[in-house]
DOTI-631181 format. One record per atom (N, C-alpha, C, CB): atom name; residue in one letter; x, y, z. Coordinates in Angstrom, 3 decimals. Glycine has a CB too. Layout:
BEGIN
<node><atomo>CA</atomo><residuo>a</residuo><u>X</u><v>Y</v><w>Z</w></node>
...
END
This chain:
BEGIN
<node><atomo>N</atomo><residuo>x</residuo><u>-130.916</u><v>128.927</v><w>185.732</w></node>
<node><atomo>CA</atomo><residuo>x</residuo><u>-129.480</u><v>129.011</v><w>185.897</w></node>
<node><atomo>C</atomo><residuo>x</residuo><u>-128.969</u><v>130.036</v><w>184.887</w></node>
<node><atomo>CB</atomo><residuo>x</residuo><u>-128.793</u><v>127.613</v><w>185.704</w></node>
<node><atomo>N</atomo><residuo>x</residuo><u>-128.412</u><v>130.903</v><w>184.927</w></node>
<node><atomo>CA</atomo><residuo>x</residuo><u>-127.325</u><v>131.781</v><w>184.582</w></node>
<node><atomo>C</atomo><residuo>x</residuo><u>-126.209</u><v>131.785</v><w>184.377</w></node>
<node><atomo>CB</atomo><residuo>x</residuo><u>-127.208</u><v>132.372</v><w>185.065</w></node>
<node><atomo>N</atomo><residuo>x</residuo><u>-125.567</u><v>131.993</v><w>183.200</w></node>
<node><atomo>CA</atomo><residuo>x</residuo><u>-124.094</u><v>131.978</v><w>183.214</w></node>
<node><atomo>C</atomo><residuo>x</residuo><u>-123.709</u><v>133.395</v><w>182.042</w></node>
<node><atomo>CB</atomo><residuo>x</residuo><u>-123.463</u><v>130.195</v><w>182.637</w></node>
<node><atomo>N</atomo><residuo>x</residuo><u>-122.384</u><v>133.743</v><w>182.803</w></node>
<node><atomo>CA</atomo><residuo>x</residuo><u>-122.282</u><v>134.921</v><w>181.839</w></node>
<node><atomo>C</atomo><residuo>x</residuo><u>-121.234</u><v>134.385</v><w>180.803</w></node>
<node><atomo>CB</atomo><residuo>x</residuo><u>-121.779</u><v>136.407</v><w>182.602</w></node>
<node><atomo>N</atomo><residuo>x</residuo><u>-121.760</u><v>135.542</v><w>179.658</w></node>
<node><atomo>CA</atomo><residuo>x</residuo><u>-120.475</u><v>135.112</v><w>178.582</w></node>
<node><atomo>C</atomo><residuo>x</residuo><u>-119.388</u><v>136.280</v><w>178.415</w></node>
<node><atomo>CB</atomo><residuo>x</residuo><u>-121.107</u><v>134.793</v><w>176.913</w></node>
<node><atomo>N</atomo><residuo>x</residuo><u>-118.681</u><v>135.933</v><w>177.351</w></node>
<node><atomo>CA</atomo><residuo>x</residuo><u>-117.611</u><v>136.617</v><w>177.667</w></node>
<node><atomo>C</atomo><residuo>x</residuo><u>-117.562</u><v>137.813</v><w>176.680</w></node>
<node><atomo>CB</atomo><residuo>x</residuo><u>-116.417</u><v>135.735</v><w>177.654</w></node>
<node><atomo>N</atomo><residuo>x</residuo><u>-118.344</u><v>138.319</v><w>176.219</w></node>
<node><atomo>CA</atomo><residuo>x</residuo><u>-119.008</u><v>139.704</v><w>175.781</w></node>
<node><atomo>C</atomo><residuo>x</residuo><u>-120.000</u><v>139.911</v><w>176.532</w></node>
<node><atomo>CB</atomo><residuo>x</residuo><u>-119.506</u><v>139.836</v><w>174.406</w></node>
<node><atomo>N</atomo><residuo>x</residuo><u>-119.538</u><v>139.928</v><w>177.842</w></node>
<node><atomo>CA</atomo><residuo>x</residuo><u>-120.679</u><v>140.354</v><w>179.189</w></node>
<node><atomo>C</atomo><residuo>x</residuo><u>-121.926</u><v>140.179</v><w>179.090</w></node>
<node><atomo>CB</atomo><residuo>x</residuo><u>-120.766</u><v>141.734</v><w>179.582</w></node>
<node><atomo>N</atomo><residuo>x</residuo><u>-122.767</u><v>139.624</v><w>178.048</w></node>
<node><atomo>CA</atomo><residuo>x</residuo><u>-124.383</u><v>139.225</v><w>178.107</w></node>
<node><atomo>C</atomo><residuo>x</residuo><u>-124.130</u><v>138.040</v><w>179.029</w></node>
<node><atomo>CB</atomo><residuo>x</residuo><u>-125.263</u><v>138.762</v><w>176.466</w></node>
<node><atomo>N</atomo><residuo>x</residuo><u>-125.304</u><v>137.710</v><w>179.295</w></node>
<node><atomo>CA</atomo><residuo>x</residuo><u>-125.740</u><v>136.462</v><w>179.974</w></node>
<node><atomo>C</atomo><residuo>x</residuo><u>-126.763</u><v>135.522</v><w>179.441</w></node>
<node><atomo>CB</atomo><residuo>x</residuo><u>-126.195</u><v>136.801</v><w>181.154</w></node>
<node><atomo>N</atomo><residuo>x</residuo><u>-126.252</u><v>134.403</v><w>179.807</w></node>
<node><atomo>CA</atomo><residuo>x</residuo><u>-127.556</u><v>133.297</v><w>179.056</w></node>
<node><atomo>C</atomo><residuo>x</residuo><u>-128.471</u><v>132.722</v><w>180.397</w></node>
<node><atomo>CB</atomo><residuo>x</residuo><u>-126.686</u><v>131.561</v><w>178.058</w></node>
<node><atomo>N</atomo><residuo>x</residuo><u>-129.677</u><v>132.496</v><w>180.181</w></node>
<node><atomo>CA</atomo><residuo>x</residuo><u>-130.087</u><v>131.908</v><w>181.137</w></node>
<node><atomo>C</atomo><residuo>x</residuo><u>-130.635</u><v>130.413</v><w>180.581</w></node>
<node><atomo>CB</atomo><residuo>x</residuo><u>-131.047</u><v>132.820</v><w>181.811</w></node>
<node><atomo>N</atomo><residuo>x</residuo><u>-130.633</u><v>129.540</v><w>181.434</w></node>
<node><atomo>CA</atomo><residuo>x</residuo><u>-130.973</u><v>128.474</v><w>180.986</w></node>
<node><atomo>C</atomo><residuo>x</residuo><u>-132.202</u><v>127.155</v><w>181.652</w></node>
<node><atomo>CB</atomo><residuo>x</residuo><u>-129.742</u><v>128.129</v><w>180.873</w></node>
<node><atomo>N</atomo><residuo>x</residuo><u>-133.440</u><v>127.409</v><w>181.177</w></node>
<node><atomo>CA</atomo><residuo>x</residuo><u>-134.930</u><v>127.175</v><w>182.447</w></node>
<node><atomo>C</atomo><residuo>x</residuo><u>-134.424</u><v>125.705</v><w>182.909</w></node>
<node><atomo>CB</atomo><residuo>x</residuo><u>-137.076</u><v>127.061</v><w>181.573</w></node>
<node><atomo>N</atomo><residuo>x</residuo><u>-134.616</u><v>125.645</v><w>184.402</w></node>
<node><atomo>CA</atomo><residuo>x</residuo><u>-134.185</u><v>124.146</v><w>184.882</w></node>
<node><atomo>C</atomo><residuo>x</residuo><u>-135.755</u><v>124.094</v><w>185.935</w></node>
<node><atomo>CB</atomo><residuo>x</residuo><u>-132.186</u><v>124.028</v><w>185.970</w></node>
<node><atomo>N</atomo><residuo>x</residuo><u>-135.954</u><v>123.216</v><w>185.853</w></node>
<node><atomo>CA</atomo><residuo>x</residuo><u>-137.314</u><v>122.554</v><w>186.484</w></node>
<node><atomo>C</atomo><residuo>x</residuo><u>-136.657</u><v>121.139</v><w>187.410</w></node>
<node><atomo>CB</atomo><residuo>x</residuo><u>-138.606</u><v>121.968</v><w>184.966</w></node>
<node><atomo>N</atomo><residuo>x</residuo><u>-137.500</u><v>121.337</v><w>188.851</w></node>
<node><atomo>CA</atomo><residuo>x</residuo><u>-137.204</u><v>120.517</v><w>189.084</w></node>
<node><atomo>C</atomo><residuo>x</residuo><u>-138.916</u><v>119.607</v><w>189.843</w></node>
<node><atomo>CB</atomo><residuo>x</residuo><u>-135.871</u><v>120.906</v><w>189.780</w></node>
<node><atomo>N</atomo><residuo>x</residuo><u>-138.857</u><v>118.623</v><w>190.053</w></node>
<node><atomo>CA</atomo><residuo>x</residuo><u>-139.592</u><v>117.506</v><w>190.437</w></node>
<node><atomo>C</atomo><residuo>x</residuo><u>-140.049</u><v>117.579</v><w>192.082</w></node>
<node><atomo>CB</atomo><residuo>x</residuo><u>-138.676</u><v>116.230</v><w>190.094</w></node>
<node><atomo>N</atomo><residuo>x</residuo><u>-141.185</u><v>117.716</v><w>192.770</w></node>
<node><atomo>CA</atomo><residuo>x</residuo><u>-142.251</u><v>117.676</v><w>194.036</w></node>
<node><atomo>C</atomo><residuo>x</residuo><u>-142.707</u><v>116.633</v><w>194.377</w></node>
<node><atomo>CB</atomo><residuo>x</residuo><u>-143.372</u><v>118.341</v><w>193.933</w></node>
<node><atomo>N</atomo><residuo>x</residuo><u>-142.686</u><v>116.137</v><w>195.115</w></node>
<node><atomo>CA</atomo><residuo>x</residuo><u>-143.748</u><v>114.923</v><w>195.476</w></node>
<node><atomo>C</atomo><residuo>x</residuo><u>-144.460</u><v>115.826</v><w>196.705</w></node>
<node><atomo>CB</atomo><residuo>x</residuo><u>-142.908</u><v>113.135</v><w>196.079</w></node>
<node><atomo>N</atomo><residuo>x</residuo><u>-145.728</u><v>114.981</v><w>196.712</w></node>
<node><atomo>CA</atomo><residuo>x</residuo><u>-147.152</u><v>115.305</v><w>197.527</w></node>
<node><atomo>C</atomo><residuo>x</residuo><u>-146.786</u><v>116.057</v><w>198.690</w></node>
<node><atomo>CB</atomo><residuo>x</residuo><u>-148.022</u><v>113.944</v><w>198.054</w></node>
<node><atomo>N</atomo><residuo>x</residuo><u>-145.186</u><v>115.708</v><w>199.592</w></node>
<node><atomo>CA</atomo><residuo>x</residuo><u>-144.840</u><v>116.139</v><w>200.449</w></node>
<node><atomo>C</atomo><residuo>x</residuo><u>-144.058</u><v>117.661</v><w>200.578</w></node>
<node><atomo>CB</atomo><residuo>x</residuo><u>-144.339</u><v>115.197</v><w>200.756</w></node>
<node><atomo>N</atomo><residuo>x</residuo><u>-143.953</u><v>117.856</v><w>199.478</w></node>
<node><atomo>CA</atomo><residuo>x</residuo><u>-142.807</u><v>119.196</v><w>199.066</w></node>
<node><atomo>C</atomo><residuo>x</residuo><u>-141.447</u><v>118.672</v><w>199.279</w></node>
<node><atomo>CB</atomo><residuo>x</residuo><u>-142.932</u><v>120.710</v><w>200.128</w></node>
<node><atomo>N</atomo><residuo>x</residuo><u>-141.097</u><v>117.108</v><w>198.888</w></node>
<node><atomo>CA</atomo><residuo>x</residuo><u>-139.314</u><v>116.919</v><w>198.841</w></node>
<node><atomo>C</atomo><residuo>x</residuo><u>-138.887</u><v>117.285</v><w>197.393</w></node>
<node><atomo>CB</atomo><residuo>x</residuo><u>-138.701</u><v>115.120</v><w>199.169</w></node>
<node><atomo>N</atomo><residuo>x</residuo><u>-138.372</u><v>117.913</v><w>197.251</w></node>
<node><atomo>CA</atomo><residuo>x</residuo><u>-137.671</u><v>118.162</v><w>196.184</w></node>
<node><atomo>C</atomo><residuo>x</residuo><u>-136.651</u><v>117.064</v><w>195.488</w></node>
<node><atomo>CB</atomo><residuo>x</residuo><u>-137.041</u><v>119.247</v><w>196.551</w></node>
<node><atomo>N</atomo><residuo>x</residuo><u>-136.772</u><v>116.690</v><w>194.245</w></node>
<node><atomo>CA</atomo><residuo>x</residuo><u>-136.519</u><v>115.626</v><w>193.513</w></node>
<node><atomo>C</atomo><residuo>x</residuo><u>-135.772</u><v>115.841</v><w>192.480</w></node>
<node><atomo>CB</atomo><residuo>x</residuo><u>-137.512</u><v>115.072</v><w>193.161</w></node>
<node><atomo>N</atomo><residuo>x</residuo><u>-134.677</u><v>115.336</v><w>192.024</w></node>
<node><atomo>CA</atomo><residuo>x</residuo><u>-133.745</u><v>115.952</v><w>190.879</w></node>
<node><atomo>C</atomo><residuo>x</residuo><u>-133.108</u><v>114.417</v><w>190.193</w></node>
<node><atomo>CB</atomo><residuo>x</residuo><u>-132.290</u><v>117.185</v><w>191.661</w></node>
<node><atomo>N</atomo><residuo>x</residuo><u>-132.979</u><v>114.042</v><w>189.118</w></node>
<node><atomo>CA</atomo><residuo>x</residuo><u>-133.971</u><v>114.618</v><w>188.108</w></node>
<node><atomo>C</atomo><residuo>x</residuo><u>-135.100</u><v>114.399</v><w>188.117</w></node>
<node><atomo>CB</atomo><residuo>x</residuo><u>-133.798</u><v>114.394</v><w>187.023</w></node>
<node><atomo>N</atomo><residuo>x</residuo><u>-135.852</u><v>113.082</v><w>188.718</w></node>
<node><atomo>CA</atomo><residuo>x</residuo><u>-136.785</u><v>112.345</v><w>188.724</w></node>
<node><atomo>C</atomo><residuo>x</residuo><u>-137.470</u><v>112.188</v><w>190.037</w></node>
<node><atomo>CB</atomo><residuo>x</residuo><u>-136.382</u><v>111.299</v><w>188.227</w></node>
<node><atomo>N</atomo><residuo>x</residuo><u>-138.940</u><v>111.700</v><w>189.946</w></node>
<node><atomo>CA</atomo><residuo>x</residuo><u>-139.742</u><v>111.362</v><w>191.158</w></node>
<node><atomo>C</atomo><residuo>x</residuo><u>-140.181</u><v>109.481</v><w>191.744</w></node>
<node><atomo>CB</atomo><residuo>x</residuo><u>-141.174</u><v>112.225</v><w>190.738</w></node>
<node><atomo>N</atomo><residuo>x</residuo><u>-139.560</u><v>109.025</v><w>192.155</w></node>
<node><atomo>CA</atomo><residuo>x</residuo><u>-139.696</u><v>107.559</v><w>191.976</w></node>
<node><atomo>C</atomo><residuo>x</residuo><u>-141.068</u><v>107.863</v><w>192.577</w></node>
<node><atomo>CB</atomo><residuo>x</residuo><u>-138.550</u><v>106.372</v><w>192.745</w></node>
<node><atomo>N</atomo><residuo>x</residuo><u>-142.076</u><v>106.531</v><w>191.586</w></node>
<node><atomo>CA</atomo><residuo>x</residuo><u>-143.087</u><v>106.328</v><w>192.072</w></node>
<node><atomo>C</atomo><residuo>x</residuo><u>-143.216</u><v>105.447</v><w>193.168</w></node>
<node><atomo>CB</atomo><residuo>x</residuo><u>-143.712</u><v>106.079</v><w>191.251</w></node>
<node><atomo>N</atomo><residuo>x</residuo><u>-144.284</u><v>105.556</v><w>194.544</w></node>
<node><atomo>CA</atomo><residuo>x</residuo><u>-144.905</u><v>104.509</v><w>195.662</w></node>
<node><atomo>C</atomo><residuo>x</residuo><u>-145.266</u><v>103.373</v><w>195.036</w></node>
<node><atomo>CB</atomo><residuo>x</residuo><u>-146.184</u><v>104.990</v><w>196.445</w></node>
<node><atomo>N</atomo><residuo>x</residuo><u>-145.414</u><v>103.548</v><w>194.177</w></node>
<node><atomo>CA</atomo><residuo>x</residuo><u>-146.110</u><v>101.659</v><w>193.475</w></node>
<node><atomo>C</atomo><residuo>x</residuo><u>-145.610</u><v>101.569</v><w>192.332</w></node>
<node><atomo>CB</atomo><residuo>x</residuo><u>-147.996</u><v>101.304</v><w>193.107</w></node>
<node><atomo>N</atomo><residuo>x</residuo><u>-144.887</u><v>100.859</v><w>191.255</w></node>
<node><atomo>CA</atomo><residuo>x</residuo><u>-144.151</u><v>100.721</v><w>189.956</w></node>
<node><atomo>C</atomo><residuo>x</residuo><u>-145.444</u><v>99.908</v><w>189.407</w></node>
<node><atomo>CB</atomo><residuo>x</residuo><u>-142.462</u><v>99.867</v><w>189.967</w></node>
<node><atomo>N</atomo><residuo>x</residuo><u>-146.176</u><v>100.265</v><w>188.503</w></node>
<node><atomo>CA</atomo><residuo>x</residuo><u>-146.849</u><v>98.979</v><w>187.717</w></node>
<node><atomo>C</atomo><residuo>x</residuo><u>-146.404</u><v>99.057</v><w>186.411</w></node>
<node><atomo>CB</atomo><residuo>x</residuo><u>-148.486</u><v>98.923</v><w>187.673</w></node>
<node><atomo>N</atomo><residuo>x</residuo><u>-147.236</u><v>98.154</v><w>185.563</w></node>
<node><atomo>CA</atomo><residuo>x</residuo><u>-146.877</u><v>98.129</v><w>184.067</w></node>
<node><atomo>C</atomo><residuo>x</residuo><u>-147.394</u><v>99.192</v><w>183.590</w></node>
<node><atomo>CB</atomo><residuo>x</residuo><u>-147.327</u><v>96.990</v><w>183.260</w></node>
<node><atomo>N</atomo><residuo>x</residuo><u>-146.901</u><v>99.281</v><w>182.208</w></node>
<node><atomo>CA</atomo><residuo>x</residuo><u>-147.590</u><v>100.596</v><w>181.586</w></node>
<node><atomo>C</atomo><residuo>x</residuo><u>-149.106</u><v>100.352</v><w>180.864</w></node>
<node><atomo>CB</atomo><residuo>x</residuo><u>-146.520</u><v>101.217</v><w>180.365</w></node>
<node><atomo>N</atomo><residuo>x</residuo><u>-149.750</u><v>99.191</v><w>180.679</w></node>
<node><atomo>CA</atomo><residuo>x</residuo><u>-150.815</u><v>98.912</v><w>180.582</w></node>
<node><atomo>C</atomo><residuo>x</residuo><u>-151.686</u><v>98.774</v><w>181.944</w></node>
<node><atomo>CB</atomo><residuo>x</residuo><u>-150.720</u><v>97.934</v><w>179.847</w></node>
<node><atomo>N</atomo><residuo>x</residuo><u>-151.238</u><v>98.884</v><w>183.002</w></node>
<node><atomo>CA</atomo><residuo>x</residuo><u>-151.665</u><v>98.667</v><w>184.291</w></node>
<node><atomo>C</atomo><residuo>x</residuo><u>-152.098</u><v>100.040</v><w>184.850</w></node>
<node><atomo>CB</atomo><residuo>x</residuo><u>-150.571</u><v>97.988</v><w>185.118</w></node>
<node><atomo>N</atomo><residuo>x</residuo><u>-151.075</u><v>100.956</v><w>184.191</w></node>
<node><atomo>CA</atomo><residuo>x</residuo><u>-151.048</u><v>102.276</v><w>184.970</w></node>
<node><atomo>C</atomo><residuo>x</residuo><u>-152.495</u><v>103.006</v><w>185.517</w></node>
<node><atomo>CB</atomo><residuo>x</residuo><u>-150.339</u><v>103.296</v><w>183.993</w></node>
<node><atomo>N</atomo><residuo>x</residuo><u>-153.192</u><v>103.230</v><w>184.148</w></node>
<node><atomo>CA</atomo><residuo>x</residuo><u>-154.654</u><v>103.924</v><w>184.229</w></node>
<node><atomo>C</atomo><residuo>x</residuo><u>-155.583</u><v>103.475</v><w>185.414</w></node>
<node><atomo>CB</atomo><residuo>x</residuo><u>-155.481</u><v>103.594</v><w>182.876</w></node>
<node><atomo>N</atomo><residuo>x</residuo><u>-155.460</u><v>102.314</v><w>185.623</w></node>
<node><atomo>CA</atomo><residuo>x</residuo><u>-156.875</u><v>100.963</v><w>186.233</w></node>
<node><atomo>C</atomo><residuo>x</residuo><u>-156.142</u><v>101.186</v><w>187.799</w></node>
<node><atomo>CB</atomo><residuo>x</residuo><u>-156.762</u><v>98.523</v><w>185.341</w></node>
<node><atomo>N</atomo><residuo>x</residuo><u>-154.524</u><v>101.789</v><w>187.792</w></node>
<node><atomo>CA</atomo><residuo>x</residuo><u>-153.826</u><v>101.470</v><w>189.473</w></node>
<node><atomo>C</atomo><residuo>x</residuo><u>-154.201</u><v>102.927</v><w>189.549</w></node>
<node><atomo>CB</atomo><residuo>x</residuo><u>-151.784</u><v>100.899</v><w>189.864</w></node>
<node><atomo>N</atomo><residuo>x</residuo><u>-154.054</u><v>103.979</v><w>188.944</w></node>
<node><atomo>CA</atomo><residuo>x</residuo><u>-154.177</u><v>105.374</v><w>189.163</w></node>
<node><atomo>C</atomo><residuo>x</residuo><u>-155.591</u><v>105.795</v><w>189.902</w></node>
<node><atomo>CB</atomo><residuo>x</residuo><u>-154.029</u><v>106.067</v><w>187.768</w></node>
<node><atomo>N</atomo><residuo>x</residuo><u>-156.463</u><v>105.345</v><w>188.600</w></node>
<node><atomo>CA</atomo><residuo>x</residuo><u>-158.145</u><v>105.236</v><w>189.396</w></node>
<node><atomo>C</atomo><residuo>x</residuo><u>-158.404</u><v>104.851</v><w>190.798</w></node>
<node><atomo>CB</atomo><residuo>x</residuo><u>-159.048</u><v>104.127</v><w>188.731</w></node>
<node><atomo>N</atomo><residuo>x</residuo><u>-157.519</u><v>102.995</v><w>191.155</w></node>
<node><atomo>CA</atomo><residuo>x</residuo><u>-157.785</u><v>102.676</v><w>192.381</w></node>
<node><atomo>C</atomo><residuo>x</residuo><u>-157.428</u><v>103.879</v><w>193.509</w></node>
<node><atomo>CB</atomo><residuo>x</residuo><u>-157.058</u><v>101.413</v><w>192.588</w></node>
<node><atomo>N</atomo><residuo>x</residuo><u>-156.298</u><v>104.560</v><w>193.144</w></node>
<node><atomo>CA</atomo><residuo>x</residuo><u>-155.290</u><v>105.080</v><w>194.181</w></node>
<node><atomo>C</atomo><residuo>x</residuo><u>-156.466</u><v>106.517</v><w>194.778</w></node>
<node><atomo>CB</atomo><residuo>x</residuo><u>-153.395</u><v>105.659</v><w>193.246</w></node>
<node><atomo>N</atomo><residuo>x</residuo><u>-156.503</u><v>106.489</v><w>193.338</w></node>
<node><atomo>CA</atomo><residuo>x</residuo><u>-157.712</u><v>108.420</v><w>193.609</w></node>
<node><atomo>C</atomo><residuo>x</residuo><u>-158.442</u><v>107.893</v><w>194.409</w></node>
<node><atomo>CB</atomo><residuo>x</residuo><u>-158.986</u><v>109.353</v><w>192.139</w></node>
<node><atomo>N</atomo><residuo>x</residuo><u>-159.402</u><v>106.579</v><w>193.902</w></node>
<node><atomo>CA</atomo><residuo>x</residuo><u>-160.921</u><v>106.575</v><w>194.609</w></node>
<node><atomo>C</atomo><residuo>x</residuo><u>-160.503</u><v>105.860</v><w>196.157</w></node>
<node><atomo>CB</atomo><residuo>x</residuo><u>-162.301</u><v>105.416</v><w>193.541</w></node>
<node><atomo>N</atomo><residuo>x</residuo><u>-159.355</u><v>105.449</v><w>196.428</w></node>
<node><atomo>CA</atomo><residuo>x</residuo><u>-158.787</u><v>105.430</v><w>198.034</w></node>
<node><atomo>C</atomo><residuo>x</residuo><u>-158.536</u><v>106.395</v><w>199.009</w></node>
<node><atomo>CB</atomo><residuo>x</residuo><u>-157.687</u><v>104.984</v><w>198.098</w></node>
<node><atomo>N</atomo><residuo>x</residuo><u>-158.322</u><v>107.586</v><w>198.511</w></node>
<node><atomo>CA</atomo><residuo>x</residuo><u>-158.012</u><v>108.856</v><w>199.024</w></node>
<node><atomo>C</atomo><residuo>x</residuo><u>-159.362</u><v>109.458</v><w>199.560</w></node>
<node><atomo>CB</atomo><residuo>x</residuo><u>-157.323</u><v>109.752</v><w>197.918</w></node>
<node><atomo>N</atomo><residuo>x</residuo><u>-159.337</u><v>109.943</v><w>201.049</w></node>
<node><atomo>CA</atomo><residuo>x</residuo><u>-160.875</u><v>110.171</v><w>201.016</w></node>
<node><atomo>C</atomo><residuo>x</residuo><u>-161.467</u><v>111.620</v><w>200.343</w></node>
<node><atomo>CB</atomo><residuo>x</residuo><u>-161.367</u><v>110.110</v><w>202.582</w></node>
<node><atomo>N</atomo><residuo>x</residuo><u>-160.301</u><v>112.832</v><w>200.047</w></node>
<node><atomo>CA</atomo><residuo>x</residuo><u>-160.705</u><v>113.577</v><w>199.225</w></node>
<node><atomo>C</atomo><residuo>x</residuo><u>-160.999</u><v>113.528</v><w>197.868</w></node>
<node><atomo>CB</atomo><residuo>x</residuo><u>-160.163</u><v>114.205</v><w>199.354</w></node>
<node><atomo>N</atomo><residuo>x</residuo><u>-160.900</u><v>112.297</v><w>197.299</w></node>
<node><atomo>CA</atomo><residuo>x</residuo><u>-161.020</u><v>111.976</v><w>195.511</w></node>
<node><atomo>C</atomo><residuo>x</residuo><u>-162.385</u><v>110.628</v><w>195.767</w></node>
<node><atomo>CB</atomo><residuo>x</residuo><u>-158.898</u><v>111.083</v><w>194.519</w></node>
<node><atomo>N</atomo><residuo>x</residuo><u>-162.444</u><v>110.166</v><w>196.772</w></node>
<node><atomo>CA</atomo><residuo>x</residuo><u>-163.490</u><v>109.398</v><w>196.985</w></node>
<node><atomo>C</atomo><residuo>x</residuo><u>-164.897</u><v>109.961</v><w>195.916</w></node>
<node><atomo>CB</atomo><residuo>x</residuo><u>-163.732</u><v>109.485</v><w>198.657</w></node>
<node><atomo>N</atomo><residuo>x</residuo><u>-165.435</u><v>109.021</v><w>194.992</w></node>
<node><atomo>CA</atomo><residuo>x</residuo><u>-166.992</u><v>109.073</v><w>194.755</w></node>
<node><atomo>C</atomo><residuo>x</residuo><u>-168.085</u><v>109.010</v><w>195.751</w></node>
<node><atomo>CB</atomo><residuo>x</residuo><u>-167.307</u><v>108.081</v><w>193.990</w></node>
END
């Protein structure tokens, strides 16, 4: 984003925004498909990969 000032420079200012798997665009945030705990996260992440048949072992 860009905005000019008023001694004619301009500022720019980096804005990022958020993708899910599908290409929807997400602002500010990406809600996750499954909410677990934050001690849960690692052990649900693993399951999710090794379900996928391209991350499959």
């Amino acid at each position: 984003m860009r905005r000019p000032l008023s001694d004619g420079f301009r500022i720019t200012f980096p804005i990022g925004y958020m993708a899910d798997r599908h290409g929807n665009i997400h602002h500010p945030k990406v809600e996750p498909d499954e909410k677990v705990k934050p001690d849960d996260a690692l052990e649900a992440a693993v399951h999710w990969l090794e379900s996928q048949p391209d991350c499959a072992r």
